[in-house]
MDTraj code that builds the backbone (N, CA, C; nanometers):
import mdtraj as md
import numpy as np

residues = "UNK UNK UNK UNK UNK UNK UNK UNK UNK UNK UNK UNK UNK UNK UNK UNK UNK UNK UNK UNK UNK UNK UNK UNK UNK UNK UNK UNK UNK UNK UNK UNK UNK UNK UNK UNK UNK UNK UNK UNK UNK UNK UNK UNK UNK UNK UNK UNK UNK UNK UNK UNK UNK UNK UNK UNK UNK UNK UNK UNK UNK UNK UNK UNK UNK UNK UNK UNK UNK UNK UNK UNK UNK UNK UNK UNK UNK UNK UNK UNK UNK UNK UNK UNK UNK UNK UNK UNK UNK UNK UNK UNK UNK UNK UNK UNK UNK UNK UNK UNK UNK UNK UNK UNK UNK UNK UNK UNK UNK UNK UNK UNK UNK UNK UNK UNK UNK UNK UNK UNK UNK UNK UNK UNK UNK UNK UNK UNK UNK UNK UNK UNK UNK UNK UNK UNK UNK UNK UNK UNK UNK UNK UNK UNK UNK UNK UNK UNK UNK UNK UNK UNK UNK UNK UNK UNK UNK UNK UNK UNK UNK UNK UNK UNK UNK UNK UNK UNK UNK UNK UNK UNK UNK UNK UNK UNK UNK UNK UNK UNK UNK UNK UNK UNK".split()
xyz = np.array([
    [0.2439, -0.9292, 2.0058],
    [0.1376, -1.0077, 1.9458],
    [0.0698, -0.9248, 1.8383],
    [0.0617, -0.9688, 1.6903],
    [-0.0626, -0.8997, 1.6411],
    [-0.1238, -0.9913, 1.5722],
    [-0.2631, -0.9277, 1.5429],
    [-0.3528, -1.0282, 1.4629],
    [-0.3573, -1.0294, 1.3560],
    [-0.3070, -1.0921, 1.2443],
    [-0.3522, -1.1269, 1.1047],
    [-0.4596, -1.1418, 1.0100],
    [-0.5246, -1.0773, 0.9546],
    [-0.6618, -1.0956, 0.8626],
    [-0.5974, -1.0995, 0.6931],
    [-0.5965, -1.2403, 0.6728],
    [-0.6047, -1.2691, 0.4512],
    [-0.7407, -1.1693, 0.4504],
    [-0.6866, -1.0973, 0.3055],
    [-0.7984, -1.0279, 0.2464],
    [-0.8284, -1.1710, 0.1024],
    [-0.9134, -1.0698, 0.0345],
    [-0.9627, -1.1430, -0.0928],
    [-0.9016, -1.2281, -0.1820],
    [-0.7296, -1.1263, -0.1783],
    [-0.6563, -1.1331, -0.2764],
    [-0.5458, -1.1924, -0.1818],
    [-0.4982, -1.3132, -0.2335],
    [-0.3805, -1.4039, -0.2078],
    [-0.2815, -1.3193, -0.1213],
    [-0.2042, -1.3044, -0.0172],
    [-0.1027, -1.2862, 0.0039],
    [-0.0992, -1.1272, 0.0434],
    [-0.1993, -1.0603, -0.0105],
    [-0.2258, -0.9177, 0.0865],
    [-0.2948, -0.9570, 0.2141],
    [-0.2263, -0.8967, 0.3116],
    [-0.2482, -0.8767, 0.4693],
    [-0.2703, -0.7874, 0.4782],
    [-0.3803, -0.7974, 0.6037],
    [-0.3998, -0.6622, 0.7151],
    [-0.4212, -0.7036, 0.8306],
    [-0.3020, -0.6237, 0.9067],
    [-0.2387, -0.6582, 1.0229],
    [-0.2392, -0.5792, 1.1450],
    [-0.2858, -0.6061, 1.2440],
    [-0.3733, -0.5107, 1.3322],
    [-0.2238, -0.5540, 1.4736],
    [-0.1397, -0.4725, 1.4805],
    [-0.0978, -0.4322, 1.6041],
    [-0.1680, -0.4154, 1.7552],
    [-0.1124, -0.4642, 1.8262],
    [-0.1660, -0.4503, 1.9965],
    [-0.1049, -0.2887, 2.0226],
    [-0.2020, -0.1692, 2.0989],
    [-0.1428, -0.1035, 2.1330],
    [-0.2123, -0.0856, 2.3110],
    [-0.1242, -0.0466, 2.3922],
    [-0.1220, -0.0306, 2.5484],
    [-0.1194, 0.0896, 2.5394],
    [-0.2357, 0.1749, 2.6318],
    [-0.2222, 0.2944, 2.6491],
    [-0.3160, 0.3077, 2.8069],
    [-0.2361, 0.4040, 2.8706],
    [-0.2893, 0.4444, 2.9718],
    [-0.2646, 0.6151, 2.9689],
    [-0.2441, 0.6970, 3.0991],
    [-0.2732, 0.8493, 3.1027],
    [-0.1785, 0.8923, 3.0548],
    [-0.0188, 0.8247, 2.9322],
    [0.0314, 0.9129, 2.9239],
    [0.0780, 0.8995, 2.7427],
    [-0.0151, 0.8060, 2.7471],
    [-0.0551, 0.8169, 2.6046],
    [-0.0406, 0.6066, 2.5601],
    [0.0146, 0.5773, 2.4574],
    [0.0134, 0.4510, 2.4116],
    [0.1698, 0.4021, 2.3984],
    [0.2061, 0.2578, 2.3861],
    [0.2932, 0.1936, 2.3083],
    [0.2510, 0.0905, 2.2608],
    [0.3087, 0.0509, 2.1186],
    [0.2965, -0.0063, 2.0235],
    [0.4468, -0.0691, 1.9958],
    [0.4723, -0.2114, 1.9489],
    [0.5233, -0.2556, 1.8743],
    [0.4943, -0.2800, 1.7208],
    [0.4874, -0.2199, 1.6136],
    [0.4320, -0.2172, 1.4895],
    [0.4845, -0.2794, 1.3414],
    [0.6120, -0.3295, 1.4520],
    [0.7316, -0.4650, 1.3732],
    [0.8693, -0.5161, 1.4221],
    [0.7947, -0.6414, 1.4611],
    [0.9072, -0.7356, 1.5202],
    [0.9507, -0.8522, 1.4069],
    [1.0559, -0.8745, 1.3931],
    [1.0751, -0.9668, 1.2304],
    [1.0388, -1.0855, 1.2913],
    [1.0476, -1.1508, 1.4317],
    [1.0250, -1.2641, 1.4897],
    [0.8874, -1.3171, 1.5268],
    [0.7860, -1.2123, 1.5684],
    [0.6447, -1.2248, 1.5612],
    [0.5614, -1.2472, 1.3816],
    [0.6725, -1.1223, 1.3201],
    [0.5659, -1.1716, 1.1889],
    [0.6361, -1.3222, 1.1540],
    [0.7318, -1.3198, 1.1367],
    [0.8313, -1.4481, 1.0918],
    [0.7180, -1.6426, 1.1817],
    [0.6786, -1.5739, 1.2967],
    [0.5899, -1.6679, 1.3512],
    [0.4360, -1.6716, 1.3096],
    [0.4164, -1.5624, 1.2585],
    [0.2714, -1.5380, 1.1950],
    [0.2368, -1.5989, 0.9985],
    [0.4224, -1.6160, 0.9637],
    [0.3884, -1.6949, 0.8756],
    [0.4340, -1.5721, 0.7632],
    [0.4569, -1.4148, 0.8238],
    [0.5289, -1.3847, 0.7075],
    [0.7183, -1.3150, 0.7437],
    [0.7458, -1.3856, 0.6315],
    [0.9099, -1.3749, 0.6157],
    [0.9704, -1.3057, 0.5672],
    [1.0065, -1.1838, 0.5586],
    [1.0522, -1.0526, 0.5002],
    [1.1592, -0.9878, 0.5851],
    [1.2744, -0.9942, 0.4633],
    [1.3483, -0.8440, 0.5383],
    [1.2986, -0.7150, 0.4806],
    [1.3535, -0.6520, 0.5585],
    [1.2726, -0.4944, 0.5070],
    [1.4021, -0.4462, 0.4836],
    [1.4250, -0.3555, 0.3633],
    [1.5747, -0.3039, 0.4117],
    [1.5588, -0.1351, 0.4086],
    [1.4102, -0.1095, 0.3659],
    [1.4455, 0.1195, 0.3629],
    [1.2503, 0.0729, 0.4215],
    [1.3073, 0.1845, 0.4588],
    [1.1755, 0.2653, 0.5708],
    [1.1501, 0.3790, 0.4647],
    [1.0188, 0.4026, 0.4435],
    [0.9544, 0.5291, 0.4083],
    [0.8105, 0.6009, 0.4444],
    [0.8674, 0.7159, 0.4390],
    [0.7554, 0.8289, 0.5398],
    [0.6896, 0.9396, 0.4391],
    [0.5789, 0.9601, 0.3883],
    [0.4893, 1.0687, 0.3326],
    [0.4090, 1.1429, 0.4189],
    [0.3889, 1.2536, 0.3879],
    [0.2919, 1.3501, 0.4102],
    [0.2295, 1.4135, 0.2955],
    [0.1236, 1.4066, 0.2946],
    [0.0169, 1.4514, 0.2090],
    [-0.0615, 1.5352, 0.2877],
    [-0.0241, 1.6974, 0.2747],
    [-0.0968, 1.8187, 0.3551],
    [-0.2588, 1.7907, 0.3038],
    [-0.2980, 1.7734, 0.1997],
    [-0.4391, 1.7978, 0.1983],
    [-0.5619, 1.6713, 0.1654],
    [-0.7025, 1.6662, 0.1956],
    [-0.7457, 1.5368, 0.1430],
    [-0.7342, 1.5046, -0.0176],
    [-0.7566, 1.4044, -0.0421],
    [-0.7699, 1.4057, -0.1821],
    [-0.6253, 1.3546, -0.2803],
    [-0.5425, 1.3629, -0.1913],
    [-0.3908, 1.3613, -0.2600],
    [-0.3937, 1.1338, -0.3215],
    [-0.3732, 1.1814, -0.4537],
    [-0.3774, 1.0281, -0.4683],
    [-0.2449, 0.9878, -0.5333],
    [-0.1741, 0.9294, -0.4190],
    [-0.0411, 0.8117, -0.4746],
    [-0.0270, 0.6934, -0.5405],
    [-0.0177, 0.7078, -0.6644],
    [-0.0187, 0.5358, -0.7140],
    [-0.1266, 0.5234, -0.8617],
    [-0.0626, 0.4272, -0.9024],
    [-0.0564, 0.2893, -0.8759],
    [0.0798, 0.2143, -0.9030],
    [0.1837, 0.2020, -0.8272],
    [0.3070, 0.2048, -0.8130],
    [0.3344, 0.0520, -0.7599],
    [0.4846, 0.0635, -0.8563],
    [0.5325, -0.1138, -0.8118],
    [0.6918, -0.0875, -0.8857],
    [0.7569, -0.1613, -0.8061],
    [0.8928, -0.1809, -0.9213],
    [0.9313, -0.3635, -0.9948],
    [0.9623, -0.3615, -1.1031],
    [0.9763, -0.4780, -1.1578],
    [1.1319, -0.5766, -1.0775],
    [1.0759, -0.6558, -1.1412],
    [1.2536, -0.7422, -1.0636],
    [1.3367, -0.6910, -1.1678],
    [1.4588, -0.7051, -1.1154],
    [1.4807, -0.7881, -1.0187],
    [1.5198, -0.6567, -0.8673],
    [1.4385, -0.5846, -0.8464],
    [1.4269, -0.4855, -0.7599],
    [1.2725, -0.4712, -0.7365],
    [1.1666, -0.5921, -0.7381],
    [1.0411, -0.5766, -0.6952],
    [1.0346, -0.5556, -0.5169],
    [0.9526, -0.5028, -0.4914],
    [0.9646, -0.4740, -0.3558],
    [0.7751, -0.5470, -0.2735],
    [0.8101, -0.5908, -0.1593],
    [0.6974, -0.6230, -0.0937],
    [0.6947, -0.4996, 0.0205],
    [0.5701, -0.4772, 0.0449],
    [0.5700, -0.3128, 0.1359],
    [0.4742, -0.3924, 0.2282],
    [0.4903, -0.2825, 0.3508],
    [0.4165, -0.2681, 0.4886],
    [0.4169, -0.1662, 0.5299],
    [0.2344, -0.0904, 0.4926],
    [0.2450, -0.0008, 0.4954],
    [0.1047, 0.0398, 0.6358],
    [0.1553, 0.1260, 0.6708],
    [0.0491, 0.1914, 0.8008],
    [0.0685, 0.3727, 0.8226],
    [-0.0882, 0.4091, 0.8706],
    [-0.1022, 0.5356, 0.9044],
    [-0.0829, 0.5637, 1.0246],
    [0.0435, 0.7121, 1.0246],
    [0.0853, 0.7170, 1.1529],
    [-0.0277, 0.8652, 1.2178],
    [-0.0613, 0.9342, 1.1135],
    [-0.1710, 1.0170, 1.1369],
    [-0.2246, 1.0558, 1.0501],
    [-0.4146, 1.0585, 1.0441],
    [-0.4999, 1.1002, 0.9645],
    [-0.5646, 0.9523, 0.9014],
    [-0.6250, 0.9284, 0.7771],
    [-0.6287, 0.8492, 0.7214],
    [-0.6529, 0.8155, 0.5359],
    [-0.6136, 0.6691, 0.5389],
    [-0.6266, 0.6587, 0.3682],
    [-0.6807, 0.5927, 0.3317],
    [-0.7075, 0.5506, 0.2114],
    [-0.7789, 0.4073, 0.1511],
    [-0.6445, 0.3497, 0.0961],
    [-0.6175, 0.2396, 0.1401],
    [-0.5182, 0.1822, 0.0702],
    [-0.5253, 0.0756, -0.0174],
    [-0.5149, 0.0731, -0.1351],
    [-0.5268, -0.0401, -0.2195],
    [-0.4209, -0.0824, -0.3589],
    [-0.4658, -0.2214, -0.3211],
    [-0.3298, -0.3748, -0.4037],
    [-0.4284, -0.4176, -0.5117],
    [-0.3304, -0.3958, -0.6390],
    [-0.4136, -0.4156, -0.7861],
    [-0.3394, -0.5808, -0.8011],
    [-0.3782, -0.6932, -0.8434],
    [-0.2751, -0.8042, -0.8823],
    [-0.2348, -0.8215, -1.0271],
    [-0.1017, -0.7366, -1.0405],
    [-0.0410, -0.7236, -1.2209],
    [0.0253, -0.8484, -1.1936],
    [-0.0042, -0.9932, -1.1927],
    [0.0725, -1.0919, -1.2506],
    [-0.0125, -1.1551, -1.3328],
    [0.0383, -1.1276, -1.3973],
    [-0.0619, -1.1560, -1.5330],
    [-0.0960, -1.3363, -1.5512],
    [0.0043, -1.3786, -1.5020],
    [-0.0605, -1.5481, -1.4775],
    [-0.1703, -1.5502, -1.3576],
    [-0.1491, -1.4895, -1.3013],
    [-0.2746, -1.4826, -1.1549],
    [-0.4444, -1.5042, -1.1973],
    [-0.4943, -1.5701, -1.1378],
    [-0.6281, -1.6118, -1.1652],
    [-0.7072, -1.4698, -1.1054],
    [-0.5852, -1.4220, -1.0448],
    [-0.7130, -1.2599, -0.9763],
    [-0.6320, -1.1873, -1.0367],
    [-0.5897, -1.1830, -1.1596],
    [-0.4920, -1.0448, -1.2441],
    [-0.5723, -0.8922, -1.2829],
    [-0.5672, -0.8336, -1.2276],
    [-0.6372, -0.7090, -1.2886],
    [-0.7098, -0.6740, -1.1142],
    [-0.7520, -0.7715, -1.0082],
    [-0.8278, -0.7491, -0.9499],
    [-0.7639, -0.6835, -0.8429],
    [-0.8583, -0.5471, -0.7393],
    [-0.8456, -0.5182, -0.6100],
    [-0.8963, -0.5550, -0.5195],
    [-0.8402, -0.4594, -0.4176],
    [-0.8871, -0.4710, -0.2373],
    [-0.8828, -0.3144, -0.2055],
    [-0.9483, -0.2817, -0.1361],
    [-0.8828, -0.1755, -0.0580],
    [-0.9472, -0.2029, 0.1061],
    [-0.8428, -0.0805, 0.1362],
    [-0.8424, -0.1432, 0.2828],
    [-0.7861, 0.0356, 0.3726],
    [-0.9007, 0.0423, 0.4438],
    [-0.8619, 0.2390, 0.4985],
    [-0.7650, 0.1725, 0.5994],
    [-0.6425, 0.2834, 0.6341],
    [-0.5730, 0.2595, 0.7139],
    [-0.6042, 0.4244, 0.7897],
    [-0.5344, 0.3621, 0.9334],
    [-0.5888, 0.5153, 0.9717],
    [-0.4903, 0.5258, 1.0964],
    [-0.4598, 0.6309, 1.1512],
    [-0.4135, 0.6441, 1.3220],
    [-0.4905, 0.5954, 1.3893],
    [-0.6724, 0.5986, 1.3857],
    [-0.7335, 0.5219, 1.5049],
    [-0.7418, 0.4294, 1.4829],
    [-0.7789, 0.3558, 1.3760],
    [-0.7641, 0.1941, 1.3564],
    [-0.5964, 0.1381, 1.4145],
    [-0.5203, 0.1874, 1.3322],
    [-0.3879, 0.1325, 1.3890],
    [-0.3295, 0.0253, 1.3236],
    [-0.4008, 0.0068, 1.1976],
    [-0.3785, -0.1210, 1.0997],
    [-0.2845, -0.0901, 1.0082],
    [-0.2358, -0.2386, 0.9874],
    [-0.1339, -0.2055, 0.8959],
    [-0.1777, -0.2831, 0.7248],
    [-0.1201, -0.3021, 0.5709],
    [-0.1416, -0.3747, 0.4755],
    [-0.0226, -0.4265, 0.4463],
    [0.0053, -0.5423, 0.4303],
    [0.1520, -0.6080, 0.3723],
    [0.0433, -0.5687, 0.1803],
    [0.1354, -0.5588, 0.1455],
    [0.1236, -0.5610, -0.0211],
    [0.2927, -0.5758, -0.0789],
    [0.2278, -0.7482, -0.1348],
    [0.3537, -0.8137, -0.1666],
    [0.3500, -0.7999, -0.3089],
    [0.5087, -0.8608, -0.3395],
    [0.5829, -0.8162, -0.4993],
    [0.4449, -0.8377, -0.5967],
    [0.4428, -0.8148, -0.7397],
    [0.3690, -0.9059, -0.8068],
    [0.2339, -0.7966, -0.7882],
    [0.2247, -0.6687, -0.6886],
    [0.1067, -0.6294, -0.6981],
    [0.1434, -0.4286, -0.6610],
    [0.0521, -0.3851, -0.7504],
    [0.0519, -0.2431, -0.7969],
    [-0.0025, -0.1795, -0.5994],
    [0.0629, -0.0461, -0.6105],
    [0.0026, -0.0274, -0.4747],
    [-0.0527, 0.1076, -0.4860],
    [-0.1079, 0.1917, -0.4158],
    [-0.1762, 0.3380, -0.4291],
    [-0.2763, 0.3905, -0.3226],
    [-0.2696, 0.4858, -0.2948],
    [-0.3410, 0.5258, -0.1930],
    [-0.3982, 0.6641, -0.2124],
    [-0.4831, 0.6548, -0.1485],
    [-0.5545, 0.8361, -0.1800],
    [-0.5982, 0.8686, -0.0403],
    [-0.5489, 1.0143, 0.0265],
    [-0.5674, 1.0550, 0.1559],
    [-0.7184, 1.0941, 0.1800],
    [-0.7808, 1.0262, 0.2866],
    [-0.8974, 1.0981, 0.3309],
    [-0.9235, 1.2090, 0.4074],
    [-0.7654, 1.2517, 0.4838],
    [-0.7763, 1.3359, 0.5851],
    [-0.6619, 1.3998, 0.5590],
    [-0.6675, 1.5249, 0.6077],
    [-0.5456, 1.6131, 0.5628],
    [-0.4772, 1.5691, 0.6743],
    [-0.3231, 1.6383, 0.5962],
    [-0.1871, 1.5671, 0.6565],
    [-0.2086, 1.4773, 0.7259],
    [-0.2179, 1.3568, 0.6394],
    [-0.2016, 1.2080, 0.6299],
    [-0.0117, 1.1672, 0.6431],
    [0.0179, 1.1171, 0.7518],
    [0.1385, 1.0442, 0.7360],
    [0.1286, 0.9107, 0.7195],
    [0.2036, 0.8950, 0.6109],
    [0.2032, 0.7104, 0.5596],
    [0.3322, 0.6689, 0.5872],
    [0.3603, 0.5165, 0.6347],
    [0.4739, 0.5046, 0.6584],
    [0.5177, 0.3687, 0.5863],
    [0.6463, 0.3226, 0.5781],
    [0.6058, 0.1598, 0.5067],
    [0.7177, 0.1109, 0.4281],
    [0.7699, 0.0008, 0.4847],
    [0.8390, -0.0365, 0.4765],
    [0.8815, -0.1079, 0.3505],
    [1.0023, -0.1412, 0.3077],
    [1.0044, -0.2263, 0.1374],
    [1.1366, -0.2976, 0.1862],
    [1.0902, -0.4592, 0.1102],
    [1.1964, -0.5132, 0.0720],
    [1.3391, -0.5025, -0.0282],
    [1.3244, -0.3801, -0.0986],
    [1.4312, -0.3726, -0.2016],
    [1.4343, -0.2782, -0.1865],
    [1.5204, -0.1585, -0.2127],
    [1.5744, -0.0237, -0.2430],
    [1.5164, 0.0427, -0.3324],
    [1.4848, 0.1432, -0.3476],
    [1.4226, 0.2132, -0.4536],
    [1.5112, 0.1994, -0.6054],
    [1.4454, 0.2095, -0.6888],
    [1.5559, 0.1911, -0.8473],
    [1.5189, 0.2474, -0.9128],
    [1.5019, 0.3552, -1.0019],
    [1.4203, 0.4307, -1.1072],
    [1.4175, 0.3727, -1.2154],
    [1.4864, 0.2930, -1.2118],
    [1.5011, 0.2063, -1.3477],
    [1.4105, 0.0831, -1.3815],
    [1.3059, 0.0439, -1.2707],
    [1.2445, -0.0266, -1.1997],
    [1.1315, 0.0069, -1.1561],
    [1.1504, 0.0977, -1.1654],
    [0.9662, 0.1573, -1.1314],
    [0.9224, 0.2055, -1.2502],
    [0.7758, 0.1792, -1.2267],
    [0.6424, 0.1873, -1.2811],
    [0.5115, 0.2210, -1.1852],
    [0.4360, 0.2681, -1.3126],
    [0.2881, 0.2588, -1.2231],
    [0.2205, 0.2137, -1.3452],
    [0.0700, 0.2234, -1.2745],
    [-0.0435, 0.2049, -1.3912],
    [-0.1745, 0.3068, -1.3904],
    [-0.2339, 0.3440, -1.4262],
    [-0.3159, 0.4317, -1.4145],
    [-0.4353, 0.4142, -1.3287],
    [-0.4284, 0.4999, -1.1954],
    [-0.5573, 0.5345, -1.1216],
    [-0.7016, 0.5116, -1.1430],
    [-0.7480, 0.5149, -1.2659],
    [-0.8427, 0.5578, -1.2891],
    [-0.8743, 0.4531, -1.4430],
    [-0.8337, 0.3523, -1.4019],
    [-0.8081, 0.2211, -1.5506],
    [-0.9199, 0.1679, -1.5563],
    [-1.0056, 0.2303, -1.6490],
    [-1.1737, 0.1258, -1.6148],
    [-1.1678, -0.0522, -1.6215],
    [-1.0454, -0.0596, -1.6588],
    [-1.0526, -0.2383, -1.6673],
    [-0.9996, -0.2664, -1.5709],
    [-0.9553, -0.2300, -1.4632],
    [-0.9283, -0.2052, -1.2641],
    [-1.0226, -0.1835, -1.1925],
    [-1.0979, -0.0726, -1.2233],
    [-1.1870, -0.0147, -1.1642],
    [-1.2262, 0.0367, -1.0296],
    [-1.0842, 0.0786, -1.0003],
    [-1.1019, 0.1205, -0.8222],
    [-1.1910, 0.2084, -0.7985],
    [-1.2641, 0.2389, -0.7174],
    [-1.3865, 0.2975, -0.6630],
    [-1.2886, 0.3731, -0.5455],
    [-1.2176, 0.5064, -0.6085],
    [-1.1773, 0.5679, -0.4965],
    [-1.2973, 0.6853, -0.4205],
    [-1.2840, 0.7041, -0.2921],
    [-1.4001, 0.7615, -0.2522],
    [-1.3345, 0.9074, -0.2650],
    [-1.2908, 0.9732, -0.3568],
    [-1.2940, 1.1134, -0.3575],
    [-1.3304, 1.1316, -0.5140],
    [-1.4047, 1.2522, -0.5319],
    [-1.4136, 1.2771, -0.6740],
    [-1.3268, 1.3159, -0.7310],
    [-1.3380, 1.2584, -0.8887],
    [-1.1953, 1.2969, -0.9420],
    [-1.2107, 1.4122, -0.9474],
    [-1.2887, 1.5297, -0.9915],
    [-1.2066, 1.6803, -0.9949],
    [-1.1651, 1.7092, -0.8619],
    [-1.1544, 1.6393, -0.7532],
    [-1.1245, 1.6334, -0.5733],
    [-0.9667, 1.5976, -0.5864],
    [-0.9370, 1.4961, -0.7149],
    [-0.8271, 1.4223, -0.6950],
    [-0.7104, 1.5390, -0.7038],
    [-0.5489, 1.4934, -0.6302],
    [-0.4536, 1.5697, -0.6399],
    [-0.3501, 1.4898, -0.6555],
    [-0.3091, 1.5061, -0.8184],
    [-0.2011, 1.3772, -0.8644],
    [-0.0251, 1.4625, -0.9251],
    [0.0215, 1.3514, -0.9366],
    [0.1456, 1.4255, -0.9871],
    [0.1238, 1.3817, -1.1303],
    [0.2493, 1.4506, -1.2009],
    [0.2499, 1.4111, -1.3522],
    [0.2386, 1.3041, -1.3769],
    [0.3142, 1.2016, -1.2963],
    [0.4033, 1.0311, -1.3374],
    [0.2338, 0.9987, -1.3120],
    [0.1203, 1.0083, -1.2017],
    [0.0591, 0.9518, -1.1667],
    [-0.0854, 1.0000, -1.3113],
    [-0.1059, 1.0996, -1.3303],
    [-0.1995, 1.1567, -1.4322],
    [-0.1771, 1.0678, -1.5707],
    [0.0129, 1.1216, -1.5889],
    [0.0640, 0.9817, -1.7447],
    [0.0499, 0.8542, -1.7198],
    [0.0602, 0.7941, -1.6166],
    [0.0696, 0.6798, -1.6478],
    [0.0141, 0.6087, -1.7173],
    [0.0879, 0.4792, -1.7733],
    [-0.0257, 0.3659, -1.9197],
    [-0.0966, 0.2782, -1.7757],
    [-0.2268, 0.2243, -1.9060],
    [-0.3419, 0.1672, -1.8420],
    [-0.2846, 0.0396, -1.8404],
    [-0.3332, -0.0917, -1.7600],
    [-0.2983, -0.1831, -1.7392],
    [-0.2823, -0.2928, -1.8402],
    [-0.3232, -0.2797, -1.9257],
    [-0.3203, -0.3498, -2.0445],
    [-0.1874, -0.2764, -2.1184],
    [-0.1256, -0.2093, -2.1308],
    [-0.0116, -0.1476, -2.1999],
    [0.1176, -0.0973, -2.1222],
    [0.1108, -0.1862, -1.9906],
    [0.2044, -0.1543, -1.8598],
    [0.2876, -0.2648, -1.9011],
    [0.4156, -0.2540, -1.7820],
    [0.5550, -0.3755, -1.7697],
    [0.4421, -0.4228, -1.6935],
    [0.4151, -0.5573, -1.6661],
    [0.3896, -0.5713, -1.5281],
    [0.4598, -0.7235, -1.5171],
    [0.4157, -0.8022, -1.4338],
    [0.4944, -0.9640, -1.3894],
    [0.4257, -1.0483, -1.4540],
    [0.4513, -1.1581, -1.5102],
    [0.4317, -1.2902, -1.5993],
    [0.3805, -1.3631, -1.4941],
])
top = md.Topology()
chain = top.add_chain()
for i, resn in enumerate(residues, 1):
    res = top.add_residue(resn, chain, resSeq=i)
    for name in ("N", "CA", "C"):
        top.add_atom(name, md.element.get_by_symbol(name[0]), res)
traj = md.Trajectory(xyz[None], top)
């Protein structure tokens, strides 16, 4: 069984798993294709992926791949925690440009669907943060993109300061949302 919460933005979920625990610790089911498939969402997943980010502050994103290799993710913290947040680059979208964020954490236990059609990124609050999360399409380099972190016409309100922030090159270069690929 898990419970379903719509956020703001169309079609991003956050999805709260049942976990059972007694003296020798917990179990969790954290994806059954037949429970979500009954909850109304329909996805194959076909690659699993796992990060670690040793220190706070580490910020991933704002990442998406175009079709025809767009990917819908499900993503959850297996330890520590993040802010996770879905930008909407479809540029026909009545919420285009707009976010959510949403902390995921080991004690919460929550998960975010962030479907095709929307930029994704996260910044660790807690050292060695494991993120985990699933995608509908295969990775493609040919196909990926991001948009810039820090796009005042986005305006994510990440809670670490930027001289706090810890980015890679792709994530520092990236173009601002107005001068990105993004979806029609």
């Amino acid at each position: 069984m898990i419970e379903v919460r719509p956020t703001d933005l169309e079609g991003v979920i956050e999805i709260m798993p049942r976990r059972f625990g007694d003296s020798r610790g917990f179990f969790s089911e954290v994806y059954n294709a037949n429970v979500f498939r009954d909850a109304g969402i329909d996805l194959v997943f076909v690659q699993d992926n796992h990060s670690l980010s040793a220190q706070r502050g580490v910020l991933r994103g704002l990442h998406y791949q175009l079709p025809p290799h767009a990917q819908d993710k499900l993503v959850r913290v297996a330890r520590g925690a993040i802010l996770d947040v879905a930008v909407d680059i479809r540029r026909s979208s009545p919420t285009f440009g707009r976010w959510i964020a949403v902390e995921l954490s080991a004690e919460k236990w929550n998960q975010l669907l962030v479907p095709k059609g929307f930029a994704h990124g996260f910044v660790t609050l807690t050292e060695n943060a494991e993120v985990l999360y699933k995608v509908t399409d295969v990775y493609s380099a040919a196909h990926d993109r991001a948009i810039r972190f820090d796009d005042p016409r986005i305006g994510v309100r990440w809670p670490v300061e930027m001289e706090g922030l810890i980015l890679s090159e792709k994530d520092r270069k990236a173009p601002f949302l107005d001068e990105a690929d993004v979806f029609d």
